[in-house]
Each structure stands twice: as structure tokens, then as C-alpha cells.
TORZA-500660 format. One record per residue (C-alpha): residue number from 1; x negated, z, y negated. Coordinates in Angstrom, 3 decimals. Layout:
<nodes>
   seq          x          z          y
   NUM          X          Z          Y
...
</nodes>
This chain:
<nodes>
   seq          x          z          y
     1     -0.815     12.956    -27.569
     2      0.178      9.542    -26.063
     3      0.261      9.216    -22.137
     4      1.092      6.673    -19.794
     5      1.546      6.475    -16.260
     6      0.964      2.404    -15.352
     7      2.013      1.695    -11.912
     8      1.059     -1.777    -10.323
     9      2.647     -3.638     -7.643
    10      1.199     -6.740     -6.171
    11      4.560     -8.186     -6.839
    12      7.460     -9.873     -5.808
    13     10.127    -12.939     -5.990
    14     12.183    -11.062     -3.919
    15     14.931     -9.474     -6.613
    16     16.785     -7.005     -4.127
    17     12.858     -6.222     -2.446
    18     11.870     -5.856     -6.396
    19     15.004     -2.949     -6.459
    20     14.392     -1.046     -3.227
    21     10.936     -1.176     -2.741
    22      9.109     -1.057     -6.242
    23     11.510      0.144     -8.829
    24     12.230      3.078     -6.674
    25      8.469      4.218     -6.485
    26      8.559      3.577    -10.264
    27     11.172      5.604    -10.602
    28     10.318      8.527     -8.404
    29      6.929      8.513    -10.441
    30      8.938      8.824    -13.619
    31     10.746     11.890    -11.906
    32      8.532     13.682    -11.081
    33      6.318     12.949    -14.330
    34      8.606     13.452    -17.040
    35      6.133     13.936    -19.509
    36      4.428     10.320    -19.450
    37      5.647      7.185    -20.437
    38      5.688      5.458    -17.209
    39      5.617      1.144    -16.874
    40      5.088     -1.139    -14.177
    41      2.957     -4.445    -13.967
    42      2.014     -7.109    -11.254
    43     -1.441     -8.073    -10.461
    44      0.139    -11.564     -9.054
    45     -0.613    -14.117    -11.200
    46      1.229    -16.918     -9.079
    47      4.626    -14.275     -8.908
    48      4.136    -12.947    -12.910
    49      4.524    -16.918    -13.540
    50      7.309    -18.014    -11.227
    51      9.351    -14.261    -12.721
    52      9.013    -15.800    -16.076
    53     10.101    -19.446    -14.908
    54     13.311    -16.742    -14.118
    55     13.888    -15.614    -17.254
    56     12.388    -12.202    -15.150
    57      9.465    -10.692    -17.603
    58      7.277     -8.496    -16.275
    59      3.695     -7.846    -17.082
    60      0.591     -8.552    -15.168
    61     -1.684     -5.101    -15.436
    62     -4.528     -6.620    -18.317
    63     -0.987     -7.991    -20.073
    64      0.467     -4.040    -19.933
    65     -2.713     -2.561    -20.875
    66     -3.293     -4.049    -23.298
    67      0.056     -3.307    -24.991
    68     -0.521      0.527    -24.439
    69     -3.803      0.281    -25.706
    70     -2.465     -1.734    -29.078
    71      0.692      1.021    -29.035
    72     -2.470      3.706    -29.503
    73     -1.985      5.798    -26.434
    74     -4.717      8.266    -25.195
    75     -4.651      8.535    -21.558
    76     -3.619      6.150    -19.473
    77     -3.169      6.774    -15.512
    78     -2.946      3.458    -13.645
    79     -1.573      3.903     -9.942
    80     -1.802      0.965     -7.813
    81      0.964      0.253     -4.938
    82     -1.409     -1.292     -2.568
    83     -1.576     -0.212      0.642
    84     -5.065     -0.253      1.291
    85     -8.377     -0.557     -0.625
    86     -9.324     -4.165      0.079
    87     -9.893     -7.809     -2.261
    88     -6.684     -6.953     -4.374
    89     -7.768     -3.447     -4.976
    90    -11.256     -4.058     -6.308
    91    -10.306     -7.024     -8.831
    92     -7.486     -4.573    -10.111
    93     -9.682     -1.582    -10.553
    94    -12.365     -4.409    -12.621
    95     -9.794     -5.610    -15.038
    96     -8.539     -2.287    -15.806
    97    -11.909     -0.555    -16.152
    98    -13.006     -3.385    -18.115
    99    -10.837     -1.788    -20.934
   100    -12.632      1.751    -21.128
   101    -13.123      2.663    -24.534
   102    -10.995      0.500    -26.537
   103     -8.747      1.571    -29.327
   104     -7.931      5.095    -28.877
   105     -8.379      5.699    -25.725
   106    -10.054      8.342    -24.235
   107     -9.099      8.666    -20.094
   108     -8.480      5.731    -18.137
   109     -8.265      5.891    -14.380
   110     -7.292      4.137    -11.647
   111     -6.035      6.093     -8.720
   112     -6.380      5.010     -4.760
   113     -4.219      3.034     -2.572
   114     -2.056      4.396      0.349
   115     -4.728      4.655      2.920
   116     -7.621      5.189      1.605
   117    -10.034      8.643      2.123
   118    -10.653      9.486      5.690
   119    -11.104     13.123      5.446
   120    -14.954     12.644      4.426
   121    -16.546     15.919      3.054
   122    -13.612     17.875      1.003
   123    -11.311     14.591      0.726
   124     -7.607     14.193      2.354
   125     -7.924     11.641      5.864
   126     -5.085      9.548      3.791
   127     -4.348      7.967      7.331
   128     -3.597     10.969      9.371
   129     -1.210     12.138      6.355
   130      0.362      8.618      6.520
   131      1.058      9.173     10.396
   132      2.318     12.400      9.951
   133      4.896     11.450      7.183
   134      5.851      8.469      7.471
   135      5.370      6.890     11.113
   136      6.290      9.657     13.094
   137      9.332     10.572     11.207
   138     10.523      6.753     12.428
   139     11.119      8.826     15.736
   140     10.213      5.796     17.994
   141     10.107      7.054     21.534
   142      7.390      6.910     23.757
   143      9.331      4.627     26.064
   144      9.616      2.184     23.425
   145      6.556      0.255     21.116
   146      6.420      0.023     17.662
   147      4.396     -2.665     16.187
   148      3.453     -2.344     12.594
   149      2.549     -5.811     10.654
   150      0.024     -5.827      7.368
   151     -0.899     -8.436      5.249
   152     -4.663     -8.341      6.148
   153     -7.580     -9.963      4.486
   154    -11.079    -11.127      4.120
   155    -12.670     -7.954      2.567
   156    -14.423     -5.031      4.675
   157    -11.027     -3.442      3.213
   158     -9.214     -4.987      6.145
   159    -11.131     -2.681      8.887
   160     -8.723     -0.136      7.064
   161     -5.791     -0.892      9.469
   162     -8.576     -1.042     12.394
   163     -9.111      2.886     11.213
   164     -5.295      3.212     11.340
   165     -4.876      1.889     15.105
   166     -8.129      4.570     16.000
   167     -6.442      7.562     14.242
   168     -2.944      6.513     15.878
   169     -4.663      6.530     19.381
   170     -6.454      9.646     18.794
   171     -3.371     11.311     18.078
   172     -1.806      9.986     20.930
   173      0.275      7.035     19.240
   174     -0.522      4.943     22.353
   175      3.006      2.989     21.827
   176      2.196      2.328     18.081
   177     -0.002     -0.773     17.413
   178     -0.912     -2.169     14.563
   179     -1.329     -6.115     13.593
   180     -1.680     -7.948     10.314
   181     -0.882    -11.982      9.400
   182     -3.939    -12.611      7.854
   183     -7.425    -12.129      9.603
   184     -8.342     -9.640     12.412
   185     -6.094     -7.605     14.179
   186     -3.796    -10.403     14.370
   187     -0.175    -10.008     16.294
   188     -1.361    -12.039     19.086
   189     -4.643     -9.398     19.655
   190     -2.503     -6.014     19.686
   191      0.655     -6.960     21.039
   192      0.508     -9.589     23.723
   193      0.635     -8.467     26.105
   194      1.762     -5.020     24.714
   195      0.315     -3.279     28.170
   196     -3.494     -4.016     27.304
   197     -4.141     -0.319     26.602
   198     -2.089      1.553     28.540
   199     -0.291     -0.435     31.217
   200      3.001      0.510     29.987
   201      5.816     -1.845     29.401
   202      8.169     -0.724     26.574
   203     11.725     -1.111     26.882
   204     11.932     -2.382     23.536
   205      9.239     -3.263     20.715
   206     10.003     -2.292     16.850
   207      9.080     -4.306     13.999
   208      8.492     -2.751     10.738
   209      6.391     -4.477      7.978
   210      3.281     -2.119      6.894
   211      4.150     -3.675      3.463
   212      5.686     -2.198      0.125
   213      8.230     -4.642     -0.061
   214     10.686     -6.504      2.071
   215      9.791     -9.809      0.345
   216      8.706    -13.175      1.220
   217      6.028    -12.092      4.372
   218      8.324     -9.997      5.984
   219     11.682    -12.258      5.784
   220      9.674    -15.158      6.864
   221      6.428    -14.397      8.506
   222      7.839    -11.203     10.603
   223     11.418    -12.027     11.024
   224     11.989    -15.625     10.493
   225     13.454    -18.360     12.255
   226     10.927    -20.378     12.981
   227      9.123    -20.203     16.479
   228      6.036    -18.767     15.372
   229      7.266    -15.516     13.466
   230      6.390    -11.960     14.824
   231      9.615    -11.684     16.476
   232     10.170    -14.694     17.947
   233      6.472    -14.811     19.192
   234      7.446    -11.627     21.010
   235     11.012    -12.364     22.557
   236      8.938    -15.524     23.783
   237      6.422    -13.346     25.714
   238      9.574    -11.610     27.268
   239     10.029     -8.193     25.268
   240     13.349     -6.956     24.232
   241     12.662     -6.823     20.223
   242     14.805     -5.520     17.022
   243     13.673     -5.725     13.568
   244     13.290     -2.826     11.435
   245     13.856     -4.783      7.758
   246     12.338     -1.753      5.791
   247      9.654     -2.026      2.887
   248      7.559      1.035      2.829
   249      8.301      1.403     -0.656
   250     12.155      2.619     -0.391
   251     11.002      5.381      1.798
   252     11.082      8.639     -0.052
   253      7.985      9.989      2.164
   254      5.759      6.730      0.569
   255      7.438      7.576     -2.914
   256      6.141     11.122     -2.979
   257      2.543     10.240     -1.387
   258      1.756      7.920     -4.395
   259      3.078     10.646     -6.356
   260      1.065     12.882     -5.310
   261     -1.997     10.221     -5.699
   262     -1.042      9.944     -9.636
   263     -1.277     13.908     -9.388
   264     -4.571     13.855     -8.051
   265     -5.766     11.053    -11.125
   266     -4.504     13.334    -13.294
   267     -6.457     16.161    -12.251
   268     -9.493     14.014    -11.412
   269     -9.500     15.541     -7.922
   270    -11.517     13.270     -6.308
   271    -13.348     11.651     -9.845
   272    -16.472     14.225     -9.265
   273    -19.113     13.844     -6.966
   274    -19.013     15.861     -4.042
   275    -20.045     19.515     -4.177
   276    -21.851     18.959     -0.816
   277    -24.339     16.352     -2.221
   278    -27.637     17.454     -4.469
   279    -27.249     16.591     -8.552
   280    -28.709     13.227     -9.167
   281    -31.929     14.134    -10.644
   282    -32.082     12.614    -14.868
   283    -35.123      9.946    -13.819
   284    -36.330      7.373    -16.963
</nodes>
């Protein structure tokens, strides 16, 4: 029986962000997965093209699917690296579905993002776990704010880091707010001033990207020179600032959540409809 584990990144130019913040989750996967042959592809057309203008080949997702398919495997597991479920995430999970059925296959899945469940019926609230394992282990104290920065988008999928600052607050992450570069929250709306929610001034405000890799947003968009980066935006409104130049993908909490998520595809854990919901009746 031929099995593959095909794990896609968005992608990156970024060769040292490529190393610590999307090999690594590859490679954790294969660790803990031993069994399956596992591969990694970009859904980026625009970065899959400028790689190859490298000499740097790697795959887009249809490109390594394909090539499992052709090598006959059976099962095929495809874990995306997004963080949420939004624009990126549906076209992915279309191209790879798109392929159900052909040559010999006879499971293909495509597991969840991140952040993506929020506890509904017998599910896992994907957020809270986030918060538990990987933002409150940055041990940011309460005298201090941390400010975490997404990509964002134009999907409903971007309400998902709207749903993050709500569970943060609820758990009483009043000094944790979070922002994205792209549509709604931006910087601007969460952090400045910093003391809309709780009339606190921080001593200091953290920056860490709420991004897989340390790659072309966060260098330039977050911590760049130019006036109107995240950082210099906020040492402009006054606030004592330092950078925290981490992708979430070298964490080893963020490894072992998508691993678990591949576990989960695997066992088709979540694939079933809920037991709480009546059988949909057979109507012609």
C-alpha cells in the first residue's frame, strides 16, 4: 500500500524563512509519520515561478499530485500550512479534490488550517488550543502588549482572527491584540492607541508575525525601514517597541498542532457528520 503525506505551504522567496519555518514542519510531519512518504508543494504560483527562475524546484500542489497519483499511490493526506480557512484555503482544497478518483487512488483528503473549528458540537475550539500552546507560552507579561500581525484578506475567512481577538479577551488576554496588513482589523484599528480597551499603557509592545514564515511580509511590512511598517508606525505613536522576528512555523508547539491535524485526516475525525444532527433522509 502506497501513502503519502502532501504538506502545502503558501510559499516563500525567503531561503533561510524556507529552512526554519517550512522545512521544519515538513520534517516534524515526517517524524512523527514514519510510515508515509511525506512531500511538500506551494500553492503560490507567482513564488513556484520566481523558485524556478532560482534554479529552486519545488512543486505547486496540482504539480505534486499529480506525480503521486502517476507514481500509483493509494492514499494521499494533503495538510495545508495555512493559518486560517480563508480565499487561499478554499482554491487549495478545489484543485486537490478535483483529483478524487483518478488512477489508483482511493482516499484523498485535505485536512484544516491552524485555526479553524471553534469547539462547535464534538469539534476541538482550534483557537483556544492555539492560545494555550503557543501564545501564552511567549510569557508576555501583563505589563507589557503583544501585538500579533496576519496577512488578512477579502474572504468571510478573515473574521477568523476577529474570533481570535474575542477568545483572547475572554480568556483574559486583554494585553494581546491582534491586527492583520490586509483588510479589517488593520494595525492602525487594534493598536493605536493601544489603551482603547483597557486604559492601560504597556511598557513595551511585542511584535510577532501571526505568519508561518519570516519572509517577505514580516521583514518588510512588520519590521521594515520604511515609515509606514508596524514598528515604526508604533515607535511614532510613542510606544517603546521590540520585534519578535519569529515565523510560527519554527515553533515546535505549531509543528506538533499540524501534526496532530494530519492525525486527525488520517482517522477522518472530523470527515463524518455530526452525531448530534438527524441522518439526511435518501429523497429522489
Amino acid at each position: 500500500m502506497k501513502q503519502a503525506i502532501l504538506v502545502v505551504a503558501f510559499g516563500t522567496t525567503v531561503a533561510e524563512a524556507r529552512q526554519h519555518n517550512i522545512d521544519s514542519v515538513v520534517a516534524y510531519i515526517q517524524q512523527q509519520f514514519p510510515s508515509y512518504d511525506v512531500s511538500l508543494a506551494f500553492s503560490s504560483r507567482i513564488i513556484v515561478k520566481r523558485l524556478r527562475e532560482q534554479g529552486v524546484t519545488i512543486p505547486t500542489e496540482e504539480g505534486a499530485l499529480e506525480q503521486l497519483i502517476e507514481a500509483g499511490y493509494e492514499h494521499i493526506y494533503v495538510q495545508p500550512l495555512h493559518f486560517t480557512g480563508g480565499e487561499e484555503f478554499d482554491k487549495l482544497k478545489n484543485n486537490i479534490l478535483s483529483h478524487e478518483g483518478a488512477g489508483q487512488l482511493k482516499t484523498l483528503r485535505v485536512g484544516r488550517p491552524l485555526v479553524y473549528y471553534m469547539g462547535q458540537e464534538e469539534h476541538p475550539n482550534d483557537y483556544e488550543i492555539f492560545i494555550k500552546e503557543c501564545i501564552e507560552p511567549l510569557n508576555i507579561s501583563k505589563d507589557d502588549g503583544l501585538l500579533l500581525v496576519g496577512h488578512g484578506g477579502l474572504s468571510s475567512g478573515n473574521s477568523s482572527y476577529g474570533n481570535l481577538q474575542f477568545q483572547l479577551i475572554r480568556l483574559g488576554h486583554t494585553n494581546v491584540r491582534v491586527g492583520v496588513l490586509e483588510n479589517y482589523p488593520y494595525v492602525e484599528d487594534v493598536a493605536m492607541p493601544w489603551e482603547w480597551l483597557d486604559g492601560k499603557r504597556p511598557n513595551k509592545i511585542y511584535i510577532h508575525p501571526l505568519l508561518l514564515v519570516m519572509g517577505d511580509h514580516a521583514q518588510n511590512d512588520l519590521f521594515g525601514d520604511e515609515e509606514d511598517s508596524v514598528i515604526n508606525e508604533l515607535r511614532g505613536a510613542g510606544y517603546e517597541v521590540e520585534a519578535m522576528r519569529q515565523g510560527l512555523g519554527e515553533y515546535k508547539s505549531v509543528q506538533a498542532l499540524f501534526a496532530q491535524h494530519v492525525q486527525d485526516l488520517i482517522d477522518d475525525k472530523y470527515g463524518k457528520r455530526s452525531k448530534h444532527r438527524p441522518a439526511i433522509p435518501t429523497i429522489k
